[in-house]
N, C-alpha and C positions, 0 to 999 in steps of 0.2 A: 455128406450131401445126399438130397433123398434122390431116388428113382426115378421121381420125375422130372428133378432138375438134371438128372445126368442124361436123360432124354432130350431134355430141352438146350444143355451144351454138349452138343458131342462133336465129335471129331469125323474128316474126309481127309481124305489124300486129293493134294490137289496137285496135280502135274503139269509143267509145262513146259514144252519142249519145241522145240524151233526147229524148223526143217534145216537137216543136216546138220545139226547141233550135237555133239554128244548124248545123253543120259547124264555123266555126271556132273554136265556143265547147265544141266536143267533145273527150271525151280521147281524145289519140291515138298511140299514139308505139310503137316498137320494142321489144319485149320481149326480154330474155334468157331464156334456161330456162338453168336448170342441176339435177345431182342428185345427193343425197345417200345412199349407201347406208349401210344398218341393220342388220337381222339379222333373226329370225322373228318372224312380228304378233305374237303372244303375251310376249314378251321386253319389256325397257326400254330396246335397242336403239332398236327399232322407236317405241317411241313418243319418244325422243331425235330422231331423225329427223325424225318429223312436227310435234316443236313449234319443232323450230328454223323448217322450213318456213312454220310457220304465222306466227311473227315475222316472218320476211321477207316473205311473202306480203301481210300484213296492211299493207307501206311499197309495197306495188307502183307506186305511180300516184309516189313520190318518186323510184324506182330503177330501175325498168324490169326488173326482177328478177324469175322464178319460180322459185319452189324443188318439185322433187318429191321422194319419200324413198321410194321400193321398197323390200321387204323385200329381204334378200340370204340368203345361205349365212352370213355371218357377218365377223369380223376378217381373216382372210389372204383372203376373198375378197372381201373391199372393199378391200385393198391390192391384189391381184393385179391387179384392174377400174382401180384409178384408174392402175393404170403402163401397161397397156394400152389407156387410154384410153376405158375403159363406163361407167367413174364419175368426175365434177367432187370428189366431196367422200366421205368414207366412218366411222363411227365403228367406232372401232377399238380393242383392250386397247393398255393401255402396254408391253404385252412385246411385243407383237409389232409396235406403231411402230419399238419399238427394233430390234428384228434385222430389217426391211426394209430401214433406214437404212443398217443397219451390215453387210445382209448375211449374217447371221447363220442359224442354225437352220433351219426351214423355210426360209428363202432364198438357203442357201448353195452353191445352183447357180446361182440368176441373179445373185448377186454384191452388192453395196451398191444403194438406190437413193438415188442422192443428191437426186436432184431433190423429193424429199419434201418438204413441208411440211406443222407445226404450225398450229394455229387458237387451241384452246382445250380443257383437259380440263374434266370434267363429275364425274360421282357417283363412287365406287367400288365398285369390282365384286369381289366375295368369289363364292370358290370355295367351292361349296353342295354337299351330298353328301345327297340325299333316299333312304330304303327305306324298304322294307315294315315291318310291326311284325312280321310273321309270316316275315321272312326268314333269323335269327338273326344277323344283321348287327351286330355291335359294334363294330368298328373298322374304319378302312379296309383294313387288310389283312384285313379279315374278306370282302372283295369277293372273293377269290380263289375260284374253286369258281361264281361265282356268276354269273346273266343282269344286266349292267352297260350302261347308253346309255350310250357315252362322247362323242354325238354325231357330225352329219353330218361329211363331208372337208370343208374348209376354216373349222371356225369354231372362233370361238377359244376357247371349253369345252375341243372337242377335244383340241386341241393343248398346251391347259394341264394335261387331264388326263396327255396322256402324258409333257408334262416332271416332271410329280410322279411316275409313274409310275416313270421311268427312274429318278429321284432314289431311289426306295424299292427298286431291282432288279426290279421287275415286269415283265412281258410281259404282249399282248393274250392269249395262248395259257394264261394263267393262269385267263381267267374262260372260263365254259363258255357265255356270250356275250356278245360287244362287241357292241352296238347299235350302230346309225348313224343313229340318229331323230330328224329336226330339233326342234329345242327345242319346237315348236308342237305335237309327237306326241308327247312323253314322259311327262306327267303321264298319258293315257288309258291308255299301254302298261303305265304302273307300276300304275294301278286296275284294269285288265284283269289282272291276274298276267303279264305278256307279259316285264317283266323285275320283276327284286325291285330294281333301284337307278340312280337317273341322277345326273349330274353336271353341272352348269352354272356358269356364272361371272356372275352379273350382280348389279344395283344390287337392294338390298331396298325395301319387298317388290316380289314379280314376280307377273304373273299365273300363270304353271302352276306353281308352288313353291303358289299358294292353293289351284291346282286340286286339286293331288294332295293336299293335304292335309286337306282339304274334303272329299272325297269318298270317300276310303279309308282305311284306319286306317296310317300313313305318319309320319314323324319325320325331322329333321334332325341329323344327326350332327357332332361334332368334328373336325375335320381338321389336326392339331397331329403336334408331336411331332418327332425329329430330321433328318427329312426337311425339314419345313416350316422348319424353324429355317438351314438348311442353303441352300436356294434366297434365304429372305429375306437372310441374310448375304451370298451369293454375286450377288443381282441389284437393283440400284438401285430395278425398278419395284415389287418386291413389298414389302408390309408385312403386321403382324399384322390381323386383322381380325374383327368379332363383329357376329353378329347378334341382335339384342336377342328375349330369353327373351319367349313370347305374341303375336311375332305372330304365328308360323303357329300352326295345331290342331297338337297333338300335342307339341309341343317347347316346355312351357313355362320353362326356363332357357336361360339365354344360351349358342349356339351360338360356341366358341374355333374361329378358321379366318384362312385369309390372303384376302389377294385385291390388287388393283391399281386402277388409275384408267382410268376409260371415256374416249378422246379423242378429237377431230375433227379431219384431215389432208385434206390436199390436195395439190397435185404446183406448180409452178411454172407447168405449164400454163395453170390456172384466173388469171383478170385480176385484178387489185390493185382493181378495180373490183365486183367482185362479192363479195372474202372480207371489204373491207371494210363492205360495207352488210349483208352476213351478220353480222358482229359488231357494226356498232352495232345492229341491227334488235334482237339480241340482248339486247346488253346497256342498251339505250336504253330499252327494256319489258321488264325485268329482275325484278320482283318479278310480273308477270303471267305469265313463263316459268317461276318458281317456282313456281308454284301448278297449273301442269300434271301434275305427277306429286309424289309424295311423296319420291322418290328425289330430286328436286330440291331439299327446303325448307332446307339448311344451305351449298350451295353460293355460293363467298365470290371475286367476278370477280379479286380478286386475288392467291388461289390457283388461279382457271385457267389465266389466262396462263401457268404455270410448273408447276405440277404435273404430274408426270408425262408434260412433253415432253420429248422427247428431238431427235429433228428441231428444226431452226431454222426460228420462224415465220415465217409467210409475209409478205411485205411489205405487203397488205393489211389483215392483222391489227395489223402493228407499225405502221402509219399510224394507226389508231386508237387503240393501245394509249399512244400519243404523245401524242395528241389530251387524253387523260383524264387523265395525266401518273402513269400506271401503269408507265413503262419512260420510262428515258432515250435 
């Protein structure tokens, strides 16, 4: 294990002792830290992140286990951190698990990372296309001419905005601005007039998809059509995808769009000791994880195991995943 991961899991004494309690009736014992990156507080990243945490946190005195969950940049920068060694654990889109693994796309300078490892995928995340009402915005290729977030470098919006992009013949040089505003800035800059349109990728619903639409007169648009048909044929992780017409203001019919699976990865790094009591903590208080977010309430443990992995899971994962007799 290198230096900087033994930096990044080390050990505390954690004591606890009770007024007029012995010493050796106190708990005491060796803590692990480890961490999970997310993506921006306002995202479903970010709060994926903290309820896993809070599962595990909640068995600490069984595993000696603490989880923390920092916001991050987003999907290539919680791959980028976990090969590098800044992050134990990171959620990530399923495309872009896949071309780490394989090397691919954004990775095709540093090469494969084999040492990757699956955990478990989670919600689905549909690529969202929010503007103005007042923007004259009909189609995505109505974006051309236009002020567009396509998101900060390294997250995964971004990045998926541009393989669509490519897919359609576009260029950043088409909109008369690419944003680069972390998902946590976009809804204010869309209310502000600062741009007329962002783009994100995440689980429904999200907090600033509510903001911007709550508070300025704003709509969700369709994102379909030969391009989209074209990427879903050509890539394993994308499928078709809809958002159900009234939840947000503004767009009371069903939004037609794609999108992919949210997943949890780690490196071979991280101990067989820690991603397993990550997944039982998980899945052991399983309908109390559910009730954490609404993006959560259909998710089914045994389409996580396999949805949307690509990487081979981690040996931690597959001890328990044995345990519950979910895998042979």
């Amino acid at each position: 294990m290198s230096k900087l991961m033994n930096k990044l899991i080390h050990t505390t004494a954690a004591v606890v002792v009770a007024g007029g309690v012995s010493a050796t009736s106190s708990f005491a014992a060796d803590v692990e830290h480890f961490s999970v990156g997310t993506a921006g507080q306002t995202g479903v990243y970010y709060v994926v992140g903290q309820s896993i945490c809070k599962m595990v946190n909640r068995d600490a005195r069984e595993h000696n286990l603490r989880c923390s969950a920092p916001s991050t940049g987003g999907s290539i920068a919680n791959l980028n951190s976990i090969r590098s060694g800044g992050l134990n654990l990171g959620i990530v889109q399923s495309d872009w698990q896949y071309h780490s693994y394989h090397g691919t796309s954004n990775f095709k300078d540093i090469g494969p990372y084999e040492d990757l490892r699956a955990v478990f995928s989670l919600h689905s995340d549909i690529f969202t296309l929010v503007v103005r009402d007042d923007a004259n915005i009909q189609t995505f290729e109505d974006l051309k001419g236009k002020r567009v977030n396509i998101g900060n470098p390294g997250s995964g919006q971004r990045a998926t905005m541009l393989t669509l992009m490519e897919k359609k013949g576009m260029k950043l040089s088409d909109f008369k601005l690419a944003g680069e505003l972390k998902s946590s800035e976009q809804s204010q800059a869309l209310c502000d007039n600062k741009v007329d349109a962002f783009v994100m990728v995440a689980g429904h619903p999200v907090a600033n998809v509510k903001e911007a639409t709550s508070t300025c007169a704003t709509h969700i648009l369709d994102v379909n059509g030969e391009a989209v048909d074209s990427l879903i044929n050509e890539f394993p992780y994308y499928s078709y995808a809809t958002i159900p017409g009234g939840m947000y203001e503004g767009t009371p019919n069903d939004v037609n769009t794609y999108g992919l699976k949210a997943t949890l990865v780690t490196s071979t790094a991280t101990s067989e000791k820690t991603i397993y009591n990550l997944v039982k903590s998980v899945f052991e208080n399983f309908e109390r994880f559910k009730r954490l977010h609404p993006a959560f309430a259909n998710l089914d443990p045994k389409e996580m195991i396999s949805a949307g992995l690509t990487a081979p899971l981690h040996d931690g994962a597959v001890k328990y995943y044995k345990e519950r007799g979910w895998i042979e």
